[in-house]
C-alpha positions in Angstrom: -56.8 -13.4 11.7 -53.7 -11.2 12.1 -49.9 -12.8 11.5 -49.3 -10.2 14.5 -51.7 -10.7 16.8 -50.9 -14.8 16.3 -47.3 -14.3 16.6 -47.7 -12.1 19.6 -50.6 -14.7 21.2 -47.7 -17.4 20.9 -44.8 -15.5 22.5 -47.2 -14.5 25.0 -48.1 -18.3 25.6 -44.0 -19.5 25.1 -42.9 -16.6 28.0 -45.8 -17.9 30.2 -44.6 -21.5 29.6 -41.1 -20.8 30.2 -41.5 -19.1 33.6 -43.9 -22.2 34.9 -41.3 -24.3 33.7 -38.7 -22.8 35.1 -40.8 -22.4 38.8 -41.1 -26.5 38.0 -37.5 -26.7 37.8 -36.9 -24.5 41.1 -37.9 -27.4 43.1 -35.3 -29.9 41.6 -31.7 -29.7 42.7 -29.6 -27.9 40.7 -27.8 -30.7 38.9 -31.5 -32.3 38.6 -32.8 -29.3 36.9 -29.6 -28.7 34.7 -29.8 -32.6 33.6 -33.6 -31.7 32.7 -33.0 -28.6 30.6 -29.9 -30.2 28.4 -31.5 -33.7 28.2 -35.1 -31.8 26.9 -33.2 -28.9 24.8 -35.2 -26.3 26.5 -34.7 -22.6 25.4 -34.6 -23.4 21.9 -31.3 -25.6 22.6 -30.5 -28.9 21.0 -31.5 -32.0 23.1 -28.5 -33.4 24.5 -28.2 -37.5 24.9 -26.7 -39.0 28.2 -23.0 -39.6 27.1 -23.1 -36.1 25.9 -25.0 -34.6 28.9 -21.8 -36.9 31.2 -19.2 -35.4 29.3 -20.3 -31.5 29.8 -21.1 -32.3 33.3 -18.0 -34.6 34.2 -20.1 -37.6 35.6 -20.6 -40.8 34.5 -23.7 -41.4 32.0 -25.3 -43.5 34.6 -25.4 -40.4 36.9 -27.1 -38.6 34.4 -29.9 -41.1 33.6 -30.3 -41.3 38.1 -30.3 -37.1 37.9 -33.1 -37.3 34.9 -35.0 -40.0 36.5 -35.1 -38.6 39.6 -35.9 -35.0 39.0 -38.5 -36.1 36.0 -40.4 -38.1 39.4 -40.4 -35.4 41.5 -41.4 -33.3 38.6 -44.8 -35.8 38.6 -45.0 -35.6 42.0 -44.6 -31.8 42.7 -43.1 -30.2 46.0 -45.9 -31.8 48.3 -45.2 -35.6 46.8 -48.6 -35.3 44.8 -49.2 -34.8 41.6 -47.1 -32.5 40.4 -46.0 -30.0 37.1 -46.6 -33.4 34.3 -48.8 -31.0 32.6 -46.1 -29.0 31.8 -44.9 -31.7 30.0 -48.0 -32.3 27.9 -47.9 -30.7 24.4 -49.9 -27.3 24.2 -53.9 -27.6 22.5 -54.4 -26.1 19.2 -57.3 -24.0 18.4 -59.1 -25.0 15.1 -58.3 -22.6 12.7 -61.0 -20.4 10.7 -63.2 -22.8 8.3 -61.8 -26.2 10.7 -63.8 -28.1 12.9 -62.1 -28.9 16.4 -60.8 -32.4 16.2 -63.2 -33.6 19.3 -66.5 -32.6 17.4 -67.7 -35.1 15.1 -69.7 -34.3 12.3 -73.2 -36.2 12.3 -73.4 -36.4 8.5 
């Protein structure tokens, strides 16, 4: 397979990813969905811990940790209290690469 045509099937996949990430984060308050992009290190930024993430903000750590915890559950839940955007939080499947058997299939020898 083509380097290229990988490379451009990924940043293809990382744009989409970013944009339904960041429609996630559009339903958080702003200070929820800031907390959530430091605290993670989304856009290719260093995760940031909660005494770090209260000194940039100018809050107390335990105000962070409330802002994670509550924007992470409505995250779960989504905009209508159900289910929400977890999956967006769920690592991205792998395709088996040429000559690999995908992990799920078991060989019956």
């Amino acid at each position: 397979m083509d380097d290229g045509l990988v490379d451009g099937e990924d940043r293809a996949y990382q744009e989409q990813l970013d944009a339904e990430i960041e429609a996630a984060l559009a339903t958080l308050s702003d200070q929820e969905a800031e907390v959530v992009r430091l605290y993670f290190g989304l856009y290719d930024k260093p995760p940031l811990s909660l005494e770090e993430l209260a000194a940039e903000l100018a809050v107390t750590p335990e105000q962070v940790r409330q802002l994670k915890n509550s924007g992470l559950d409505r995250l779960r839940r989504g905009p209508d209290g159900h289910a929400g955007s977890a999956a967006l939080l769920r690592p991205r499947p792998t395709a088996p690469r040429a000559g690999e058997e995908h992990r799920s299939h078991r060989s019956n020898s």
